[in-house]
C-alpha positions as CSV (number, residue, x, y, z in Angstrom):
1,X,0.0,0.0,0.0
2,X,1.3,3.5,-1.1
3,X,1.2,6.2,1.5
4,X,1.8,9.8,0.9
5,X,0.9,11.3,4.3
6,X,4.7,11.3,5.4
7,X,5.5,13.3,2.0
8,X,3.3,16.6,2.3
9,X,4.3,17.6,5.9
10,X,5.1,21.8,5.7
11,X,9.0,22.6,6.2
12,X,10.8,25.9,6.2
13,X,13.4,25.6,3.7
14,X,16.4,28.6,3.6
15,X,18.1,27.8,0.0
16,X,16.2,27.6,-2.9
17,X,18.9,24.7,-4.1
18,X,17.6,22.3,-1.7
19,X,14.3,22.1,-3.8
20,X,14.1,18.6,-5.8
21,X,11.5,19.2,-8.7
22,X,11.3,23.3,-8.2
23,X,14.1,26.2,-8.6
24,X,12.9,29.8,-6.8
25,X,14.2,33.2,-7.3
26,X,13.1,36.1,-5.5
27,X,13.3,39.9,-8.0
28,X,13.6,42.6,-5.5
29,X,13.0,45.3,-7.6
30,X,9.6,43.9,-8.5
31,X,9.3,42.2,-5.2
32,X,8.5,39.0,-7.5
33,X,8.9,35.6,-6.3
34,X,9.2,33.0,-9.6
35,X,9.0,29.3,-8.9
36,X,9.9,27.3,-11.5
37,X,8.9,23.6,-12.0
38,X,11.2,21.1,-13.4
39,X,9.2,17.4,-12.1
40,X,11.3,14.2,-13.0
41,X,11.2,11.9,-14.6
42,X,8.1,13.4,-16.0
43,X,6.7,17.2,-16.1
44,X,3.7,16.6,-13.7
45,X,2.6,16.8,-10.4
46,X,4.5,14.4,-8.8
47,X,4.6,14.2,-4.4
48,X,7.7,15.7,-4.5
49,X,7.1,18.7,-6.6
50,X,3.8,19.5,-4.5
51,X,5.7,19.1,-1.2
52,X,8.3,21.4,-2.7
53,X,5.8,24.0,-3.7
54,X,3.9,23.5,-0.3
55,X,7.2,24.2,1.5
56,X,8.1,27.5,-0.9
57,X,4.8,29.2,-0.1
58,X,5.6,28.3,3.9
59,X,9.0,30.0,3.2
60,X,7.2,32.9,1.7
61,X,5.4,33.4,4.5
62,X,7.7,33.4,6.7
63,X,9.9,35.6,5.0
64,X,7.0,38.2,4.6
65,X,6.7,37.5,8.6
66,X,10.9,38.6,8.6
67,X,10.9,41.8,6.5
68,X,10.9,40.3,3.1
69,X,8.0,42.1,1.0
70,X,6.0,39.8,-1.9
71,X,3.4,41.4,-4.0
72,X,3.7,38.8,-6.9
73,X,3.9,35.3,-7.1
74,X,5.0,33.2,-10.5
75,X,4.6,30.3,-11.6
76,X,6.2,28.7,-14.5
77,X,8.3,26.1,-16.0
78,X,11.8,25.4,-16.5
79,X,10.9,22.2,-18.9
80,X,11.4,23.1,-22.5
81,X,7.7,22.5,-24.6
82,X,6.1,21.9,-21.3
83,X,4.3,23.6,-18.5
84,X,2.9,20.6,-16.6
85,X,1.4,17.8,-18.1
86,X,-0.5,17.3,-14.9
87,X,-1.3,14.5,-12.1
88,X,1.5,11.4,-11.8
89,X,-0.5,9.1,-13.8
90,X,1.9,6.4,-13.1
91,X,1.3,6.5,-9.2
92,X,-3.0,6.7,-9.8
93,X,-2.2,3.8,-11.7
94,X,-0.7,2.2,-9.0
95,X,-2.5,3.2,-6.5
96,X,-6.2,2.2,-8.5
97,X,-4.8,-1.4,-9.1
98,X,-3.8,-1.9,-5.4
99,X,-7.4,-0.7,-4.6
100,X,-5.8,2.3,-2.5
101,X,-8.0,5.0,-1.2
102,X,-6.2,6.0,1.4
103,X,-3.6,6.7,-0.8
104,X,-5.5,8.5,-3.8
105,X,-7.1,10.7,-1.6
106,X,-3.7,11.8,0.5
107,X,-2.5,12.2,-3.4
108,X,-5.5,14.1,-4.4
109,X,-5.2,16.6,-0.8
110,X,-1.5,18.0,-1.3
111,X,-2.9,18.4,-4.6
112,X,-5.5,21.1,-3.6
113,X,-3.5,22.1,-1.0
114,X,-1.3,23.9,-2.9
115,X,-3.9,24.8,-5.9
116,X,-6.3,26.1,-2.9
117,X,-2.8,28.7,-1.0
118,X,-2.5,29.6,-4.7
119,X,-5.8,30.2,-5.3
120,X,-6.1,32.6,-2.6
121,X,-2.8,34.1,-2.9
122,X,-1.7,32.7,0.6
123,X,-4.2,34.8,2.2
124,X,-1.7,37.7,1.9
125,X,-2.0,41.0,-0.2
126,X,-0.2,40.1,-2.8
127,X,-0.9,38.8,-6.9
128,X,0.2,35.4,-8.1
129,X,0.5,34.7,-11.9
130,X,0.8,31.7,-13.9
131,X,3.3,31.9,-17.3
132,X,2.5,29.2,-19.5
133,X,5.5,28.5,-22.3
134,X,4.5,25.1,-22.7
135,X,1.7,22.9,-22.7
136,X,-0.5,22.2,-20.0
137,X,-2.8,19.0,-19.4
138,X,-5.3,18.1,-16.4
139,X,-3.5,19.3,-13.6
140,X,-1.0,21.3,-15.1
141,X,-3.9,23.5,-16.9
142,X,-5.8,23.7,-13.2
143,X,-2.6,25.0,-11.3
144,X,-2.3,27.8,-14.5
145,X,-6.1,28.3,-14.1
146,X,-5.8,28.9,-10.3
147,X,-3.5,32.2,-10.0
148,X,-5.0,35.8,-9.9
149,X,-3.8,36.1,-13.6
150,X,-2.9,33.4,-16.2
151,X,-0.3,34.9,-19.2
152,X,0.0,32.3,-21.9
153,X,2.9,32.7,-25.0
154,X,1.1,32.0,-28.6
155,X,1.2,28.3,-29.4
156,X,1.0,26.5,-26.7
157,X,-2.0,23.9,-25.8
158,X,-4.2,23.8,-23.1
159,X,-6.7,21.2,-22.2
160,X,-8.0,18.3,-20.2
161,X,-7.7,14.9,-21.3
162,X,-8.9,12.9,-18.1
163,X,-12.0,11.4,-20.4
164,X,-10.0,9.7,-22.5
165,X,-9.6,7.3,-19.5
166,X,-13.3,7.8,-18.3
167,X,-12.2,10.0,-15.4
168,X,-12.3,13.5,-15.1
169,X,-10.0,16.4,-13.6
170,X,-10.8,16.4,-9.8
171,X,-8.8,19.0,-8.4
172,X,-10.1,22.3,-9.5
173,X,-10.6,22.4,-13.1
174,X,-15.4,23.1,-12.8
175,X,-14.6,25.5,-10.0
176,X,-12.4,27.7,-11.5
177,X,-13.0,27.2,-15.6
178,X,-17.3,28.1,-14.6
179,X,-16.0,31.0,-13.1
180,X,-14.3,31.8,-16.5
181,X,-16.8,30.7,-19.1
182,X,-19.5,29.9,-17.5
183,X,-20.6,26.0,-16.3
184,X,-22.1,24.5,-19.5
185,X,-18.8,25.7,-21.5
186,X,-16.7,23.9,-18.5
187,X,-18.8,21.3,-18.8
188,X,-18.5,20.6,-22.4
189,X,-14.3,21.5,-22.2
190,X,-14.3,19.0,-19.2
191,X,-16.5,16.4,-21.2
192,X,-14.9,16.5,-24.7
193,X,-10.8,16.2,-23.9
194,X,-10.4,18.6,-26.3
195,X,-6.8,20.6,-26.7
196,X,-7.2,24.6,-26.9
197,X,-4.4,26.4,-28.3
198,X,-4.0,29.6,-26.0
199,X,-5.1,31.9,-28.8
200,X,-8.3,30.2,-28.7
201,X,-8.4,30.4,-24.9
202,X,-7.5,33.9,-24.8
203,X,-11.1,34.8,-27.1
204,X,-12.9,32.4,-24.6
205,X,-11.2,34.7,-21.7
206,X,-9.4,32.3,-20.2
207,X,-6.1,33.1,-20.7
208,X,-6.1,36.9,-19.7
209,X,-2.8,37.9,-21.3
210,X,-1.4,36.4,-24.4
211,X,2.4,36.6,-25.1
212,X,4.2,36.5,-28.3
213,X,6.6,33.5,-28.5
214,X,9.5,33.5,-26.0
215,X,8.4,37.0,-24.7
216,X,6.5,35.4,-21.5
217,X,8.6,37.1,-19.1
218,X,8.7,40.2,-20.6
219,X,4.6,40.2,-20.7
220,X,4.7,39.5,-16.4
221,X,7.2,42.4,-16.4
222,X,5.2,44.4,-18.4
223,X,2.0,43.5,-16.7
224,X,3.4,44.5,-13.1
225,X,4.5,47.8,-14.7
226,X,0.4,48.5,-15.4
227,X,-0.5,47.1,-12.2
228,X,1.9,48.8,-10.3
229,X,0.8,52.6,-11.9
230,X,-2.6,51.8,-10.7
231,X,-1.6,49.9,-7.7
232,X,-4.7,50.8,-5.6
233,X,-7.2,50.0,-8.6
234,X,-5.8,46.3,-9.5
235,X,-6.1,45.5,-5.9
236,X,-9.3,46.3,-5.4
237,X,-10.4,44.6,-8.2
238,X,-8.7,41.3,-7.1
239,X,-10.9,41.4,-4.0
240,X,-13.9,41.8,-5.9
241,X,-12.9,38.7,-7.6
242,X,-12.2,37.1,-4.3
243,X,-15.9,38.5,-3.2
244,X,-17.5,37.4,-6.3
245,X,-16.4,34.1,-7.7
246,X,-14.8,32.9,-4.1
247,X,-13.6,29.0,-4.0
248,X,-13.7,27.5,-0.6
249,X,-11.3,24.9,0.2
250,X,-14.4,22.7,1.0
251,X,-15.9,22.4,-2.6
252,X,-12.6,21.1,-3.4
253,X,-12.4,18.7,-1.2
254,X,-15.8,17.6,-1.8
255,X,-15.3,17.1,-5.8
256,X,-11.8,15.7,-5.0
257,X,-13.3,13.0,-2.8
258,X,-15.4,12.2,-5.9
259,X,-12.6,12.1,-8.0
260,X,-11.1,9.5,-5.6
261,X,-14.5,7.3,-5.2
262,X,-14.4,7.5,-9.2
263,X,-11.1,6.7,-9.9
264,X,-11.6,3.7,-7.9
265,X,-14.3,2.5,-10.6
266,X,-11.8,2.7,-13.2
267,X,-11.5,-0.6,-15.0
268,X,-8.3,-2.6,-17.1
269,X,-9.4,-1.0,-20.5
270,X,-9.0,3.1,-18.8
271,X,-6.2,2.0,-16.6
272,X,-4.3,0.8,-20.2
273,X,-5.3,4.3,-21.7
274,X,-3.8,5.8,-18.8
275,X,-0.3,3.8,-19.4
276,X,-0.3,5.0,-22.7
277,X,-0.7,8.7,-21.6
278,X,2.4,8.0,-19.1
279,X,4.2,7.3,-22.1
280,X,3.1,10.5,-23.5
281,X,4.5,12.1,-20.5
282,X,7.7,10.1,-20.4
283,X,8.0,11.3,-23.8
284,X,7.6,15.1,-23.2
């Protein structure tokens, strides 16, 4: 039986070098935190890159708490063609053949764990952003749905393939796509596995920024410049958001506890699709 309790416990990390699957650099001019994922031996959410990311946003706090000052938080990729291709299909697969629920579900929590801090921007008065330069699948298209403001560069693909093995993306991708376009366009990107280039999204408002081609830095520089002129406006306008369109961590616990109790019905013929989409991901 695969555990993953002992994996997501919070610690306060001083170096940025001492991350496994995630390289941090703090911009004190901008006062801009980027955290870069680099998961191996595949781009996606693996328990080591979510404990890493879980133990970043605890060092951010605490260095806010010391005198450090955050007002924007990136996220991005260091893995060339690829943002994240989402959840570590090879350990559900595991985990669904050994019957493990236990295990899903402590798989599925630091999942929204970290989505959830991001999602609210660690409780703290500051923006984060997502910078998509390559693509992102399932989970890797939910963590760039859940910042304050997702920047995409032209060309890259978006989407969520869960159905293709007769499962679908359990850790935040209805709450925060019907909050975008509405809940019967969710449904129907949720239900067909289709792949969106980010031009497409950015019509659909999804992506709120689109950047030309290897100009996806210079588009969050340039976007902090705006935001920063009108410091007082933006903010206020990101807690209307937060009033609006809020996203307890309870409804995502609740639809991840689905995902689980569904994953679990999953039968040889999905669980083969599913090896085939590792393969994918080995590939990337």
């Amino acid at each position: 039986m695969i555990s993953l309790a002992n994996q997501i416990t919070p610690k306060i990390r001083e170096e940025s070098g001492e991350y496994s699957h995630l390289t941090t650099h703090y911009e004190e001019k901008h006062k801009l935190g980027w955290y870069y994922m680099h998961a191996s031996p595949r781009p996606c959410f693996t328990p080591t890159l979510l404990q890493d990311i879980d133990n970043w946003f605890s060092q951010v706090k605490y260095e806010q708490e010391n005198g450090r000052d955050y007002r924007y938080l990136v996220l991005a990729s260091n893995v060339e063609g690829a943002f994240n291709l989402g959840g570590d299909l090879n350990l559900f697969r595991g985990l669904i053949e050994d019957g493990n629920y236990d295990g899903l579900l402590d798989y599925a929590k630091a999942c929204i764990n970290v989505l959830y801090q991001n999602i609210v921007h660690l409780e703290r008065d500051l923006t984060t952003i997502s910078l998509v330069q390559g693509d992102a699948l399932g989970g890797g298209f939910e963590a760039a749905l859940s910042s304050n403001v997702l920047i995409a560069e032209r060309g890259t693909k978006m989407g969520l393939p869960e159905i293709l093995f007769n499962l679908f993306p359990g850790m935040g991708a209805y709450s925060l796509l019907s909050r975008r376009v509405g809940s019967s366009k969710a449904e129907q990107m949720i239900l067909s596995g289709q792949l969106y280039s980010a031009e497409e999204l950015h019509e659909l408002g999804v992506v709120d920024i689109l950047a030309e081609k290897g100009e996806g830095e210079l588009a969050v520089l340039d976007y902090i410049k705006r935001a920063e002129r009108a410091a007082n406006g933006y903010r206020a306008m990101r807690e209307v958001k937060d009033i609006c369109n809020p996203i307890t961590y309870q409804e995502l616990l609740d639809i991840t506890t689905l995902w689980v109790k569904a994953a679990l019905q999953l039968e040889k013929r999905d669980l083969r699709m599913m090896e085939r989409l590792v393969t994918r991901q080995n590939n990337k």
